[in-house]
N, C-alpha and C positions, 0 to 999 in steps of 0.2 A: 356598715353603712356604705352605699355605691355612692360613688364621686362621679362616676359618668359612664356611658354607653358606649361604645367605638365602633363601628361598623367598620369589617372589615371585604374588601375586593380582593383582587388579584388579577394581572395584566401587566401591560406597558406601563412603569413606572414614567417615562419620559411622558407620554403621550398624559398619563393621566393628572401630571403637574402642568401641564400646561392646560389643560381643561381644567380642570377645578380653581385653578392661580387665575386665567385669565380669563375667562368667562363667569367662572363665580366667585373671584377675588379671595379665595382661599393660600394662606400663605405656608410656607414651609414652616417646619416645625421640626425634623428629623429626616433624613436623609439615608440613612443605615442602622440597623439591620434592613430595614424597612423604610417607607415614605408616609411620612406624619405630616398631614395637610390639616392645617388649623384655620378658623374664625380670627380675623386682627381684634375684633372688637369683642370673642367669647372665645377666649383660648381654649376650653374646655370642650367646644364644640370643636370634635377633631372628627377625622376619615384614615384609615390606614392603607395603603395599597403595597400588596407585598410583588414580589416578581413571581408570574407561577410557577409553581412546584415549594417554592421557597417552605412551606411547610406542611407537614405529611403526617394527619388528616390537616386540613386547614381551616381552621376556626372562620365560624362566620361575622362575630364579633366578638369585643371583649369587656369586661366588666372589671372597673377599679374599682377595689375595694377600700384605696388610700391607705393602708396602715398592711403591713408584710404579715402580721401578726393574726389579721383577718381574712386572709388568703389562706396561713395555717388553719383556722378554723374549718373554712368552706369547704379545706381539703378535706380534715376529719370528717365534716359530715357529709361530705361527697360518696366515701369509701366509708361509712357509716352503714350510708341507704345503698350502699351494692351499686351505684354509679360507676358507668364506665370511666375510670380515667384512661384518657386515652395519649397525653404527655405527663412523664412525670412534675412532681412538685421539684423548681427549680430555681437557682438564682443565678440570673442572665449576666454575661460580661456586660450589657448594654444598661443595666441599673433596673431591671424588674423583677421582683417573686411572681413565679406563675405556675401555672397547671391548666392543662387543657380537659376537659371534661364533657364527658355526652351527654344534652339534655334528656329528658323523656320524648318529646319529638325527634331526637335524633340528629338535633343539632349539634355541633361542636362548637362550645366558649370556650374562651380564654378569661381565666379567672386570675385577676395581676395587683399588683401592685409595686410601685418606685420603692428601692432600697434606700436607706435612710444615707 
């Protein structure tokens, strides 16, 4: 089951907290590893902005799967179908299971979910 979408940037973390906070009233949400700009009134509706380079490839978004145990699955059938993973399957000090993965367009997701 997807809990939600995340679209992920890269740039000015400063510069992009204050555009999105104060012109589209987007609030912090996470500050480290990364910058988690959330919805006040749909927490769920987040935006990620990493610093670039920060990560190598760098995912274009990410997809919760909510439960750690369905990220183990997606991996299996990630490397089932001969999908590129392209970060291993991991558990973050910051409290996420993830894997990053090449679509068949040749996108890179992040395939995640929060640690219980």
């Amino acid at each position: 089951m997807v809990n939600r979408i995340i679209p992920y940037i890269a740039g000015d973390t400063a510069a992009a907290k204050g555009f999105y906070g104060e012109v589209l009233g987007l609030e912090v949400a996470m500050e480290a590893p990364v910058l988690c700009l959330r919805s006040p009134e749909n927490p769920s509706a987040q935006l990620i902005v990493s610093p670039p380079g920060m990560e190598d490839p760098e995912p274009r978004f990410g997809i919760d799967l909510g439960e750690p145990a369905a990220v183990d699955a997606a991996h299996a059938e990630a490397v089932r179908r001969g999908l590129r993973v392209v970060y291993p399957l991991t558990d973050e000090p910051w409290g996420v299971r993830r894997f990053f993965v090449e679509d068949p367009t040749g996108t890179v997701v992040n395939v995640l979910a929060h640690l219980p």
